[in-house]
HTML snippet that shows the backbone in 3Dmol.js (N, CA, C, O; Angstrom):
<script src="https://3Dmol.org/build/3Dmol-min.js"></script>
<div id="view" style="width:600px;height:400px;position:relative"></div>
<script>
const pdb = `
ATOM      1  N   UNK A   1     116.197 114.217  97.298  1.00  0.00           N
ATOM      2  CA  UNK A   1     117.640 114.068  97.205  1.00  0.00           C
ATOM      3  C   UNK A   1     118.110 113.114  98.301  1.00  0.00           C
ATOM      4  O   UNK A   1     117.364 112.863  99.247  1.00  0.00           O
ATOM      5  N   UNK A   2     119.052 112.697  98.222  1.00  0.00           N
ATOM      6  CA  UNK A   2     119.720 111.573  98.715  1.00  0.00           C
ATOM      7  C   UNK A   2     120.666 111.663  99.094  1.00  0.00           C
ATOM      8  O   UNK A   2     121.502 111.971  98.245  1.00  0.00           O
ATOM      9  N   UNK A   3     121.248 111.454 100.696  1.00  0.00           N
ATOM     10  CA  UNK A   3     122.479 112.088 100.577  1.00  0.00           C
ATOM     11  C   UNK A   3     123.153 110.997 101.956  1.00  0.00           C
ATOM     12  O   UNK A   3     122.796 110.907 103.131  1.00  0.00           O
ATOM     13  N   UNK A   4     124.317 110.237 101.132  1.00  0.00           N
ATOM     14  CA  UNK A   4     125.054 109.548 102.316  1.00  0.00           C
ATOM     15  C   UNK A   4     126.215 110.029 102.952  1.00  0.00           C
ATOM     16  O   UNK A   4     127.033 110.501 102.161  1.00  0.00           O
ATOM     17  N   UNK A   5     126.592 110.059 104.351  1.00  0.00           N
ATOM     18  CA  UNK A   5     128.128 110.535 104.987  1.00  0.00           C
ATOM     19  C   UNK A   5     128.359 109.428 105.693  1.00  0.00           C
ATOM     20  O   UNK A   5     127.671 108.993 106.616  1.00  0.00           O
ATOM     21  N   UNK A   6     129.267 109.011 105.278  1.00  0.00           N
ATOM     22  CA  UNK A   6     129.916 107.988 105.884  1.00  0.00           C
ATOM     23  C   UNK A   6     131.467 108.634 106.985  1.00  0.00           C
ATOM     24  O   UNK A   6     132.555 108.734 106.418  1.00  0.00           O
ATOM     25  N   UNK A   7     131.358 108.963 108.325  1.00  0.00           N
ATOM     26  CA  UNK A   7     132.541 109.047 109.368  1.00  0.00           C
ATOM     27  C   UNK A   7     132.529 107.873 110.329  1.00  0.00           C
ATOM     28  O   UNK A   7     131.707 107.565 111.191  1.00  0.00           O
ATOM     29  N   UNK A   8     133.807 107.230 109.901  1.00  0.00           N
ATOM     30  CA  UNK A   8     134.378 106.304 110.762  1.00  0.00           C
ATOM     31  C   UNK A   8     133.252 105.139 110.430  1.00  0.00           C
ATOM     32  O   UNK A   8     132.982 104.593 109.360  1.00  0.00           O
ATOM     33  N   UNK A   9     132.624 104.942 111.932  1.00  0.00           N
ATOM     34  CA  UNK A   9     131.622 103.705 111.230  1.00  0.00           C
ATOM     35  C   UNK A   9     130.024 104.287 111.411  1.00  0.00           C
ATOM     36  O   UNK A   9     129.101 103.687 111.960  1.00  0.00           O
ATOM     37  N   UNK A  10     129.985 105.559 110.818  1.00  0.00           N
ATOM     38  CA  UNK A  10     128.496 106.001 111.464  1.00  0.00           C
ATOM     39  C   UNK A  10     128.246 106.436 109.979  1.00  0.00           C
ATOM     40  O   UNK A  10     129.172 106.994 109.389  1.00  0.00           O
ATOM     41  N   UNK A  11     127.260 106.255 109.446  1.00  0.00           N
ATOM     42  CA  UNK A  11     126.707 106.278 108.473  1.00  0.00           C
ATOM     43  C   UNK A  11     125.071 107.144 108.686  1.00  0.00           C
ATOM     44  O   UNK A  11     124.224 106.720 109.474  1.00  0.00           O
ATOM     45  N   UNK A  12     124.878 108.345 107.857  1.00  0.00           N
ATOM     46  CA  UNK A  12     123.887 109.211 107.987  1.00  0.00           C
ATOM     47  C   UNK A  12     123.494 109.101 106.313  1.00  0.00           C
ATOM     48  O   UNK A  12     124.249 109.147 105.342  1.00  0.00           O
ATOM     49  N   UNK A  13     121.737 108.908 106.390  1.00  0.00           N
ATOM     50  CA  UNK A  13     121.657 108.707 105.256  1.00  0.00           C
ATOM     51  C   UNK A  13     120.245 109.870 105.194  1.00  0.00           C
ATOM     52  O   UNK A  13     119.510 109.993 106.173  1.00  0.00           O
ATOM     53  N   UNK A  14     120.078 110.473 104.214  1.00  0.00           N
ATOM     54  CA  UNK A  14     119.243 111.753 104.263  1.00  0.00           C
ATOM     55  C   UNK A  14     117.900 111.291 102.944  1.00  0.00           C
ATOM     56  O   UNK A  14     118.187 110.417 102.126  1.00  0.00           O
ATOM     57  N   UNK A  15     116.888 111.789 102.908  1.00  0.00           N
ATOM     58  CA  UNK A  15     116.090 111.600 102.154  1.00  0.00           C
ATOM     59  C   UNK A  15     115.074 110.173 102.325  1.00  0.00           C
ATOM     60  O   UNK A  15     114.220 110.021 101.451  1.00  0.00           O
ATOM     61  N   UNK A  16     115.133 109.501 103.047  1.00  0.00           N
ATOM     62  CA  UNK A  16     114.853 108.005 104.104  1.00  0.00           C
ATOM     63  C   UNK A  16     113.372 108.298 104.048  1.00  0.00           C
ATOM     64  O   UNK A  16     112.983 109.449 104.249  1.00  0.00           O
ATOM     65  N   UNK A  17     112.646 107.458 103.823  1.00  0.00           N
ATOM     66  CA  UNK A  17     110.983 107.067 103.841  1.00  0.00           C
ATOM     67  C   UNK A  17     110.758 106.303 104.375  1.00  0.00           C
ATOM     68  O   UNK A  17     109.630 106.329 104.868  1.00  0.00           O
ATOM     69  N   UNK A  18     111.606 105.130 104.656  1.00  0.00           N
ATOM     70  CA  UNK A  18     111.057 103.677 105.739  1.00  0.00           C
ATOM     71  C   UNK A  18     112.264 103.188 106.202  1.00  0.00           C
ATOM     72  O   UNK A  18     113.270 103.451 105.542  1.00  0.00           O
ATOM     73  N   UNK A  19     112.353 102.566 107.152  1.00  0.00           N
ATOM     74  CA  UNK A  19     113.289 101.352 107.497  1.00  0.00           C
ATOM     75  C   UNK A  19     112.378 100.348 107.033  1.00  0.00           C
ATOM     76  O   UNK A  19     111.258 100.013 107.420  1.00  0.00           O
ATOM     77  N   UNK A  20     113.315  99.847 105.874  1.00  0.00           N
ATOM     78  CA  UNK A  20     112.350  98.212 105.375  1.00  0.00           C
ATOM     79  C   UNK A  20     112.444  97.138 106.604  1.00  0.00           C
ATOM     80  O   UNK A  20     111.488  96.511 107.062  1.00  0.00           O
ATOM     81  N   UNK A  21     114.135  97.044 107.143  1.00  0.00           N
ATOM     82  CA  UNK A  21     114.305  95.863 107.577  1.00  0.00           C
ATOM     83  C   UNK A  21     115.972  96.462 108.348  1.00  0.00           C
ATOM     84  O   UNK A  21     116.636  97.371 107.849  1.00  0.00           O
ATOM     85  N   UNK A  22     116.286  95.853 109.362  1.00  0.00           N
ATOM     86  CA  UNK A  22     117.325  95.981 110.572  1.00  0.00           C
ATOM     87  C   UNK A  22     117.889  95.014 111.041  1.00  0.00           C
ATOM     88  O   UNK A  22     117.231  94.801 112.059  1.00  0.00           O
ATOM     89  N   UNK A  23     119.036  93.923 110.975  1.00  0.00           N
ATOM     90  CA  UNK A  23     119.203  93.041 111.195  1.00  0.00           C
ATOM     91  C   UNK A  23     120.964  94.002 111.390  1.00  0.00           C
ATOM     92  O   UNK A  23     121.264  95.091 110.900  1.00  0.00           O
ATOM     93  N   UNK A  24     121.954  92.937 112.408  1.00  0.00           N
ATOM     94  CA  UNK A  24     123.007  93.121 112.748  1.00  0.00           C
ATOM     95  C   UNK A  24     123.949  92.784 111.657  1.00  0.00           C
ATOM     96  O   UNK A  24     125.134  93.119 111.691  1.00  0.00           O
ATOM     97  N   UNK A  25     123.366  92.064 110.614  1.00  0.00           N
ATOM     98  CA  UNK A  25     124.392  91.977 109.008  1.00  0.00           C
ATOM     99  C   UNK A  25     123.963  92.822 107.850  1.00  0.00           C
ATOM    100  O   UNK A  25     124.538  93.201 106.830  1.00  0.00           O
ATOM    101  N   UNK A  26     122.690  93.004 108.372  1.00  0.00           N
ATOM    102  CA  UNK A  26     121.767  94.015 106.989  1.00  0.00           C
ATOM    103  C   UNK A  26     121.293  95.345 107.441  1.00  0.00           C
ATOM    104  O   UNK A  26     121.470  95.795 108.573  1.00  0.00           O
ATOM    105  N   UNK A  27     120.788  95.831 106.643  1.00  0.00           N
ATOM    106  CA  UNK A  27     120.133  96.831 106.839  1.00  0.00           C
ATOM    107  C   UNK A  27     119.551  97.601 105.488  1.00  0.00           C
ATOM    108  O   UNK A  27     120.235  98.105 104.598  1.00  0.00           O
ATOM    109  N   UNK A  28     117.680  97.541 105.602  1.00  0.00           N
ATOM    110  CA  UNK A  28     117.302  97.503 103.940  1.00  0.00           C
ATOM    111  C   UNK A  28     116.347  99.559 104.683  1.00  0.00           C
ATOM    112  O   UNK A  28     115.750  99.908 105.702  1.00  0.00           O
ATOM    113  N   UNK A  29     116.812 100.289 103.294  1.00  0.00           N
ATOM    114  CA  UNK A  29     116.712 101.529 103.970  1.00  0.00           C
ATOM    115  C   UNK A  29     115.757 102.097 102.492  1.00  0.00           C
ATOM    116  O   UNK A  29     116.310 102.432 101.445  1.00  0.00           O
ATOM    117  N   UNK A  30     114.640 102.104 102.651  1.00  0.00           N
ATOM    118  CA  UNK A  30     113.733 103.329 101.290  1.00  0.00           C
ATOM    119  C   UNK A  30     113.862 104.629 101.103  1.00  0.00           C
ATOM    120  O   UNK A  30     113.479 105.358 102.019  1.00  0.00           O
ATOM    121  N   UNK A  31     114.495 105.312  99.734  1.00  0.00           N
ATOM    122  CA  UNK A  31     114.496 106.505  99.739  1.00  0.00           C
ATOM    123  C   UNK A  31     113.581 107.241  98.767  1.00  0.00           C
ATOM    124  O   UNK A  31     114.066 107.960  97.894  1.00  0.00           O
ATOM    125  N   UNK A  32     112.414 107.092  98.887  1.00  0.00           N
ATOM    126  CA  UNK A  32     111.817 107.024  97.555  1.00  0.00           C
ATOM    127  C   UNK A  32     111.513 106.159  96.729  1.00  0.00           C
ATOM    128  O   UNK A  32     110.843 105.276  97.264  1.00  0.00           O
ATOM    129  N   UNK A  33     111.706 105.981  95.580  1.00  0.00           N
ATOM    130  CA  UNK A  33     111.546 104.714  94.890  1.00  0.00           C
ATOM    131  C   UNK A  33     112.966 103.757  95.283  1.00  0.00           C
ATOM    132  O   UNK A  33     113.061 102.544  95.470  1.00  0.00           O
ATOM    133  N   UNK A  34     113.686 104.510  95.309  1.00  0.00           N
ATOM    134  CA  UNK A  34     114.725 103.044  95.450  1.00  0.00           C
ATOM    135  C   UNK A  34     114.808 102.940  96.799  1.00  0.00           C
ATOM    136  O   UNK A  34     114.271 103.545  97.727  1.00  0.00           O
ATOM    137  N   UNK A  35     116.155 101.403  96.665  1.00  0.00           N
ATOM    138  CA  UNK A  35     116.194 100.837  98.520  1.00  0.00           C
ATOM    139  C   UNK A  35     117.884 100.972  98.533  1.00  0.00           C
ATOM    140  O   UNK A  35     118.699 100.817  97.624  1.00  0.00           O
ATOM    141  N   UNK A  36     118.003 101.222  99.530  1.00  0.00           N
ATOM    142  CA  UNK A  36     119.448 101.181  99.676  1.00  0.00           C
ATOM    143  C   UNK A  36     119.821  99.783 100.359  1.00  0.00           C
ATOM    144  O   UNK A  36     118.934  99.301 101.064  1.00  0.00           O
ATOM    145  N   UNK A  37     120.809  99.195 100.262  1.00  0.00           N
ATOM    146  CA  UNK A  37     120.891  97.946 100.991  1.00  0.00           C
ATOM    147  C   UNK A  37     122.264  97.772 101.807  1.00  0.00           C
ATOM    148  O   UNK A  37     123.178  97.346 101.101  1.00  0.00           O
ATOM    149  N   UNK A  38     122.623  98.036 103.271  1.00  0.00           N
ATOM    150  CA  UNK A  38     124.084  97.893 103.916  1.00  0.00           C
ATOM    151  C   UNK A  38     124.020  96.745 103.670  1.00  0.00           C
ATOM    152  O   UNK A  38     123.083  96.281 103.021  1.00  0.00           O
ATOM    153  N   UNK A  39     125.013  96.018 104.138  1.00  0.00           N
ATOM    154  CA  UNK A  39     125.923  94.748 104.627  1.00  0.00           C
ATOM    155  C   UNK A  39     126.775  94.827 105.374  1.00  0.00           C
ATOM    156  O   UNK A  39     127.681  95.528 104.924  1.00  0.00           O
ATOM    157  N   UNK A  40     127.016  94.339 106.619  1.00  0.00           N
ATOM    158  CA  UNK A  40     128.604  93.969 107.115  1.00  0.00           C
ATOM    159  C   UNK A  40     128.234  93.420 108.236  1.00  0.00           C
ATOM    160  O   UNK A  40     127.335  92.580 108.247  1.00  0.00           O
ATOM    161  N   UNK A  41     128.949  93.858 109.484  1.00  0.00           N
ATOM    162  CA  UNK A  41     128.738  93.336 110.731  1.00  0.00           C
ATOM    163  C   UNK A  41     128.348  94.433 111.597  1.00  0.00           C
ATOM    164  O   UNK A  41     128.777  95.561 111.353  1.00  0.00           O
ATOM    165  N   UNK A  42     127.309  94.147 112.931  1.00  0.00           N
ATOM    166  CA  UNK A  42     127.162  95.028 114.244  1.00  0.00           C
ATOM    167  C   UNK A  42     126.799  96.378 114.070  1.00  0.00           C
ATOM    168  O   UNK A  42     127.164  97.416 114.623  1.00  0.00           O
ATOM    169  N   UNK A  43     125.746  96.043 112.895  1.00  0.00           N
ATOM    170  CA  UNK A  43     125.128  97.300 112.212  1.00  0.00           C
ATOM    171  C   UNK A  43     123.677  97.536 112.819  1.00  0.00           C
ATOM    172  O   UNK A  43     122.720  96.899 112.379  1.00  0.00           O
ATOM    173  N   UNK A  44     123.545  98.420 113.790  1.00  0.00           N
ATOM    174  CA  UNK A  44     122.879  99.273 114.329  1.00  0.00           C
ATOM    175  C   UNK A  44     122.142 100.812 114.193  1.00  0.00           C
ATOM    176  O   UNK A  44     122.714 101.895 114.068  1.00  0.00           O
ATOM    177  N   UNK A  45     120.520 100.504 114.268  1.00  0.00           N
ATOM    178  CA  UNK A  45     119.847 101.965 113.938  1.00  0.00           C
ATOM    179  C   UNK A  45     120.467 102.887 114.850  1.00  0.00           C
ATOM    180  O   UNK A  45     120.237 102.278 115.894  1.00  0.00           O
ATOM    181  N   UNK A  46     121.099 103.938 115.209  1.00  0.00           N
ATOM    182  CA  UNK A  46     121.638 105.223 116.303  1.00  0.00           C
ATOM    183  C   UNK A  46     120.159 106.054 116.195  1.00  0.00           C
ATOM    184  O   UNK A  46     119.723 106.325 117.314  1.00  0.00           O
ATOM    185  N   UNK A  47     119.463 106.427 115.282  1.00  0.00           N
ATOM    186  CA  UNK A  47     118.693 107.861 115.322  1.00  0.00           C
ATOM    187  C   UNK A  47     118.034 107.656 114.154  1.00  0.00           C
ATOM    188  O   UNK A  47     118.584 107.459 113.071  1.00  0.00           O
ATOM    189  N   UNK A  48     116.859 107.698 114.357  1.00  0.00           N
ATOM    190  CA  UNK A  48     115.862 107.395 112.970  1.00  0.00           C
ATOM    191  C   UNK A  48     114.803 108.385 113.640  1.00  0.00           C
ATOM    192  O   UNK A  48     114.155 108.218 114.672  1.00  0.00           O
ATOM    193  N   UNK A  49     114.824 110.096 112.235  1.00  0.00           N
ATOM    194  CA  UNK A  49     113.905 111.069 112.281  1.00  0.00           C
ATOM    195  C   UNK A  49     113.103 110.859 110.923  1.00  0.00           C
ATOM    196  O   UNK A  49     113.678 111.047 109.851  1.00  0.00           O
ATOM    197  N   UNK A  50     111.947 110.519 110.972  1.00  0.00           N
ATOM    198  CA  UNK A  50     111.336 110.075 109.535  1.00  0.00           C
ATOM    199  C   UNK A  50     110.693 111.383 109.235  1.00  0.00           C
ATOM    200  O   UNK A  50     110.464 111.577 108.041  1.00  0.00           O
ATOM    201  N   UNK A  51     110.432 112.101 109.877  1.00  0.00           N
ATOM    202  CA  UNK A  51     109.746 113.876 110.184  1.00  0.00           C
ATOM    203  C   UNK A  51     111.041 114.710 108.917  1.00  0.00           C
ATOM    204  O   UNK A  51     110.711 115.235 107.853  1.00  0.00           O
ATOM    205  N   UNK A  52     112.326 114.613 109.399  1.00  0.00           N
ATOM    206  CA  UNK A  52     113.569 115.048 108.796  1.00  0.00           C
ATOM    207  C   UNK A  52     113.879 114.119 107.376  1.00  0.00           C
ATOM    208  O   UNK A  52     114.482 114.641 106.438  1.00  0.00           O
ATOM    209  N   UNK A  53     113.334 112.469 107.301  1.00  0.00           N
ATOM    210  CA  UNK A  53     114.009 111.980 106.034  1.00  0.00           C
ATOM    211  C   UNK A  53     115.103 111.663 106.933  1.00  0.00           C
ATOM    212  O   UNK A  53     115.710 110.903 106.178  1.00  0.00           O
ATOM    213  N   UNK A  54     115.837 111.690 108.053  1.00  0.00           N
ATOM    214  CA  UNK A  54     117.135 111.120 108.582  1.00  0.00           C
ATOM    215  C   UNK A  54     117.113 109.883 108.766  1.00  0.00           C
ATOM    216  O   UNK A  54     115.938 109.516 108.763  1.00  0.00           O
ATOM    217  N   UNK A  55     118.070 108.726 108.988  1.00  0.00           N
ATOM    218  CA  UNK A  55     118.171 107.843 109.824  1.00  0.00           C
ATOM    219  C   UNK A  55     119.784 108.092 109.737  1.00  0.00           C
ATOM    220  O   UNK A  55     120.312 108.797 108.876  1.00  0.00           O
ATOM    221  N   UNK A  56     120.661 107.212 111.044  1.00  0.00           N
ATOM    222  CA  UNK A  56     122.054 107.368 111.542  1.00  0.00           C
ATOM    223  C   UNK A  56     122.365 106.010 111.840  1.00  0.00           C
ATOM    224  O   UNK A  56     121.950 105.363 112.802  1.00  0.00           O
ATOM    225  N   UNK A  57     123.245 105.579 110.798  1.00  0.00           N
ATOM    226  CA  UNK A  57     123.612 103.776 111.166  1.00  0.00           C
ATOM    227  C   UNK A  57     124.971 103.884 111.676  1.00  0.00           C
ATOM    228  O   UNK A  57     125.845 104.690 111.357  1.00  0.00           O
ATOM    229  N   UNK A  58     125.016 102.385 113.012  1.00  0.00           N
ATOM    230  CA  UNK A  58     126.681 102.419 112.950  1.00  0.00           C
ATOM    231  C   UNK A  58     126.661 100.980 112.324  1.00  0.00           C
ATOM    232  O   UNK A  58     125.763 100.241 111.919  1.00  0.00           O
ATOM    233  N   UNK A  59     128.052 100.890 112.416  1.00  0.00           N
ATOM    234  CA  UNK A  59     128.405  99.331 112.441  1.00  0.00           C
ATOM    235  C   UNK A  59     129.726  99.277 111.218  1.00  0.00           C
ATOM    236  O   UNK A  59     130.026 100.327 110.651  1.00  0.00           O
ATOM    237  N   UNK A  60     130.304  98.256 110.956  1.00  0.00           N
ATOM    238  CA  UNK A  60     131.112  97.400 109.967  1.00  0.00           C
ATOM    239  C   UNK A  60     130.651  97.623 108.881  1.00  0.00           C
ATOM    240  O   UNK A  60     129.950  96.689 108.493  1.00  0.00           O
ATOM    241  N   UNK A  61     130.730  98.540 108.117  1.00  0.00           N
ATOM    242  CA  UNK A  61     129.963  98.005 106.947  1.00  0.00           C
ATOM    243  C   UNK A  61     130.568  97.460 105.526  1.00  0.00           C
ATOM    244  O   UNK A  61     131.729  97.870 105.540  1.00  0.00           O
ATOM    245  N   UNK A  62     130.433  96.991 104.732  1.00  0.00           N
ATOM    246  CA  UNK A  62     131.551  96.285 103.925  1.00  0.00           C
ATOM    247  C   UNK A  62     130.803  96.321 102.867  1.00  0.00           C
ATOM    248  O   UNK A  62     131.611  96.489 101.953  1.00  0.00           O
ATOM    249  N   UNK A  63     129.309  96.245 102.225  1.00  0.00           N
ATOM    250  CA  UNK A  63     128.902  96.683 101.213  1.00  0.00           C
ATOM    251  C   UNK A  63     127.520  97.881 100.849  1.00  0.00           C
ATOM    252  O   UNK A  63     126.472  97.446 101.327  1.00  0.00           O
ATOM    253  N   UNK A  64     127.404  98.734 100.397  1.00  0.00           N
ATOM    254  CA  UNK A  64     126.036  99.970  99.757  1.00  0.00           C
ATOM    255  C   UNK A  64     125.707  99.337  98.887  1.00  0.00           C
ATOM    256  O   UNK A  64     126.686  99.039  98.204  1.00  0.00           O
ATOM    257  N   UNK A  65     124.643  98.873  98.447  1.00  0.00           N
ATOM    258  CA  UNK A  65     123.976  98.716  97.445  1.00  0.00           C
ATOM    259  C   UNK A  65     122.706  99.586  96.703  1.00  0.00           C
ATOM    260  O   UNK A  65     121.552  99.529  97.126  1.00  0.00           O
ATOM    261  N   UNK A  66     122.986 100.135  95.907  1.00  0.00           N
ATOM    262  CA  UNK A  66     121.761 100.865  95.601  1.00  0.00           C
ATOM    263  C   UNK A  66     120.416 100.016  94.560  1.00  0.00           C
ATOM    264  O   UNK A  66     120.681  99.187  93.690  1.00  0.00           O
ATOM    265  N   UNK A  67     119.471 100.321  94.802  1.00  0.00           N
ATOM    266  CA  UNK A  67     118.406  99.454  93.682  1.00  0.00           C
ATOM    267  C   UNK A  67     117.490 100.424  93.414  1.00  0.00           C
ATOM    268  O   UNK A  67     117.372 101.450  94.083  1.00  0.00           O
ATOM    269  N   UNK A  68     116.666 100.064  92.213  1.00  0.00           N
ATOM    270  CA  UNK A  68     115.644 100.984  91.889  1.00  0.00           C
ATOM    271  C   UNK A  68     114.291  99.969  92.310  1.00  0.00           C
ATOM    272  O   UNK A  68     114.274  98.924  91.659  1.00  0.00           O
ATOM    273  N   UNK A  69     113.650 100.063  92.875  1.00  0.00           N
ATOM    274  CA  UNK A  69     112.310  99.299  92.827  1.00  0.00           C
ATOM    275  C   UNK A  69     111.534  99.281  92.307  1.00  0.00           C
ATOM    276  O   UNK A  69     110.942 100.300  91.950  1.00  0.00           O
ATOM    277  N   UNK A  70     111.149  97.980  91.999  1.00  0.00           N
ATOM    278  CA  UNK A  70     110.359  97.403  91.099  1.00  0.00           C
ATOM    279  C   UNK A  70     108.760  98.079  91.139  1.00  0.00           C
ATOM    280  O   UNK A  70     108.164  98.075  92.216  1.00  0.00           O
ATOM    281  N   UNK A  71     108.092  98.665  89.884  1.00  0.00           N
ATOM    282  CA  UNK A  71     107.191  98.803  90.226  1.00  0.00           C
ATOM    283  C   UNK A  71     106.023  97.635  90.522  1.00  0.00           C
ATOM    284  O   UNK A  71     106.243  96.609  89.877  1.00  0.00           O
ATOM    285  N   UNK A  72     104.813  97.583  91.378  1.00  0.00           N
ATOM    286  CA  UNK A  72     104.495  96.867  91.839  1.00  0.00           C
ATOM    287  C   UNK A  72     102.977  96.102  90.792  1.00  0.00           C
ATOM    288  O   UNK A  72     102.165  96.880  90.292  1.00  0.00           O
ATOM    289  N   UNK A  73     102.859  94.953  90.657  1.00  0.00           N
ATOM    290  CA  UNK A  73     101.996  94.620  89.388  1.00  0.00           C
ATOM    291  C   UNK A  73     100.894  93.750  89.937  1.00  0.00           C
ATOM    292  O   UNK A  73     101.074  92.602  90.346  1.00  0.00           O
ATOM    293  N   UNK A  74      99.621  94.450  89.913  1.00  0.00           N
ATOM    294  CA  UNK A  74      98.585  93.876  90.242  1.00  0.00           C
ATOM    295  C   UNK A  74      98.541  91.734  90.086  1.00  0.00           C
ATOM    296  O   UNK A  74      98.956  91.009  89.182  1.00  0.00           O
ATOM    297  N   UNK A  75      98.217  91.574  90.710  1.00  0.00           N
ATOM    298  CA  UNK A  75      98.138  90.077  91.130  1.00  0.00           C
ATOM    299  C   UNK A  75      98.027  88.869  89.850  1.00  0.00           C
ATOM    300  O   UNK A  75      98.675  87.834  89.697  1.00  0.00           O
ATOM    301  N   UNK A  76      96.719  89.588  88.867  1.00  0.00           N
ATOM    302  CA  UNK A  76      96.355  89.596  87.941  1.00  0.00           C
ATOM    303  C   UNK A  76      97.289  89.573  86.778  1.00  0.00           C
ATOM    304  O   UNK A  76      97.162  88.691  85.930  1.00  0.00           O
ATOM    305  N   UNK A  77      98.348  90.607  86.665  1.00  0.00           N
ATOM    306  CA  UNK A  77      98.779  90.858  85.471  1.00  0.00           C
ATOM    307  C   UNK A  77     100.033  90.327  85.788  1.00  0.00           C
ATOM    308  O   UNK A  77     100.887  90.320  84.901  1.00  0.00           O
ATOM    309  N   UNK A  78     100.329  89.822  87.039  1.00  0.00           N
ATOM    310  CA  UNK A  78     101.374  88.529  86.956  1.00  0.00           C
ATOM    311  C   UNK A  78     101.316  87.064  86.644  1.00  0.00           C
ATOM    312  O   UNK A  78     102.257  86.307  86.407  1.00  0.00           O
ATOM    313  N   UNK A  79      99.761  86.754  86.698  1.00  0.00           N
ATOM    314  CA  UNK A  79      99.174  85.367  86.076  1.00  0.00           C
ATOM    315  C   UNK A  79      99.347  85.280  84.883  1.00  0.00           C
ATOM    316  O   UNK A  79      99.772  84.263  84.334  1.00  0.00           O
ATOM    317  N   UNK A  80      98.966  86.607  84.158  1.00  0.00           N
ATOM    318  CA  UNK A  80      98.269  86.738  82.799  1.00  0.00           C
ATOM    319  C   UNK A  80      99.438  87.871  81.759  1.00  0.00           C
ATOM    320  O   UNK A  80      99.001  88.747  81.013  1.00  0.00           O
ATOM    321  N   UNK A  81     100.798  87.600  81.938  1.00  0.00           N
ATOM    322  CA  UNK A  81     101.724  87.461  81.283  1.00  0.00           C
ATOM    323  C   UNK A  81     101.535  87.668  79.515  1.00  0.00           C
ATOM    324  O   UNK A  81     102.506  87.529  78.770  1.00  0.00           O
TER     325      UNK A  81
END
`;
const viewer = $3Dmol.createViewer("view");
viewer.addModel(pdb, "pdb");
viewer.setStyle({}, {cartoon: {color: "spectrum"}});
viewer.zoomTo();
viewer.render();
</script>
């Protein structure tokens, strides 16, 4: 399960498997098969428990994106179409 709280500019996101990626405009977050994707400004990790599934973002944020990920296709069966 998956679970976002957004107070003020702190963002707690529950069910978390990886930090893909952390940048001060982005932030790419795995919950399972899908990725969650922030956007905005002065967006910062606070608390990342991967033991719990937690991580705690602050920052600006101005867009959530949710995605399902792609399953992944041997090397092969992307040549050979």
């Amino acid at each position: 399960m998956n679970l976002l709280h957004l107070e003020g500019r702190a963002l707690l996101l529950q069910g978390v498997t990886k930090v893909v990626s952390s940048s001060q405009s982005q932030a790419v977050v795995q919950c399972g098969d899908s990725l969650i994707v922030l956007t905005g400004g002065n967006i910062e990790v606070k608390k990342l428990e991967l033991e719990k599934g937690e991580v705690c973002l602050e920052g600006d944020f101005v867009n959530i994106k949710l995605s399902a990920q792609r399953e992944k296709q041997s090397f092969l069966k992307r040549i050979f179409k």
